[in-house]
FIMI-296762 format. One record per residue (C-alpha): residue in one letter; x, y, z. Coordinates in steps of 0.5 Angstrom, whole numbers, padded with zeros to 4 digits, always signed. Layout:
<recs>
AXYZ;...
</recs>
This chain:
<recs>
X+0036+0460+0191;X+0036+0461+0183;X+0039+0456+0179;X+0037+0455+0170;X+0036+0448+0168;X+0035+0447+0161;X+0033+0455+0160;X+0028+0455+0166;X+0029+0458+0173;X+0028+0453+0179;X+0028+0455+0186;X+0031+0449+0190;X+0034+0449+0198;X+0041+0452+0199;X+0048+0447+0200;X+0045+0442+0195;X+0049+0438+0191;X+0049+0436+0183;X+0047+0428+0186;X+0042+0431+0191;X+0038+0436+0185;X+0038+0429+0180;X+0034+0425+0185;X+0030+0430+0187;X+0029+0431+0180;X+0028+0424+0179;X+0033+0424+0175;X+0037+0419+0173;X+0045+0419+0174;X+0046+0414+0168;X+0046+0415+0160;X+0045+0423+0162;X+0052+0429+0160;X+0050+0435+0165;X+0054+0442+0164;X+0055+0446+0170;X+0056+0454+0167;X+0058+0451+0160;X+0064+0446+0164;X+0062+0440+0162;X+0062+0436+0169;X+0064+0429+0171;X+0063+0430+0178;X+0055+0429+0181;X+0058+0432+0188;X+0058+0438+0185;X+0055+0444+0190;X+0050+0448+0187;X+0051+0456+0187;X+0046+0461+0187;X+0046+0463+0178;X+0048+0457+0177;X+0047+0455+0169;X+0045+0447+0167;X+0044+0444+0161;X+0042+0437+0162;X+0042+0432+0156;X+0039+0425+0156;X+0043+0420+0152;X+0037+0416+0147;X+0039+0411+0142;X+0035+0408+0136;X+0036+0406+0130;
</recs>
């Protein structure tokens, strides 16, 4: 199954949660806003579709 992260497509296994997809990713779940089909979402168990559009954004402070 296809999904687009971040303007790349990714092949990833079917029945995949939003959660599994950041581990598997190494990705982690704090300081990061993820947007699933231009919703920005609260929920990391979120299933994942076929034709599903992500924008994942990493929260970095400085000064």
């Amino acid at each position: 199954m296809n999904i687009k992260v971040n303007g790349e497509i990714i092949e990833i296994e079917e029945n995949l949660s939003l959660i599994q997809f950041l581990q598997n990713k190494n990705i982690p779940e704090k300081k990061i806003i993820i947007e699933k089909n231009k919703t920005i979402l609260s929920d990391l168990n979120a299933f994942l579709k076929e034709g599903d559009v992500l924008e994942i954004i990493r929260l970095v402070g400085g000064g």
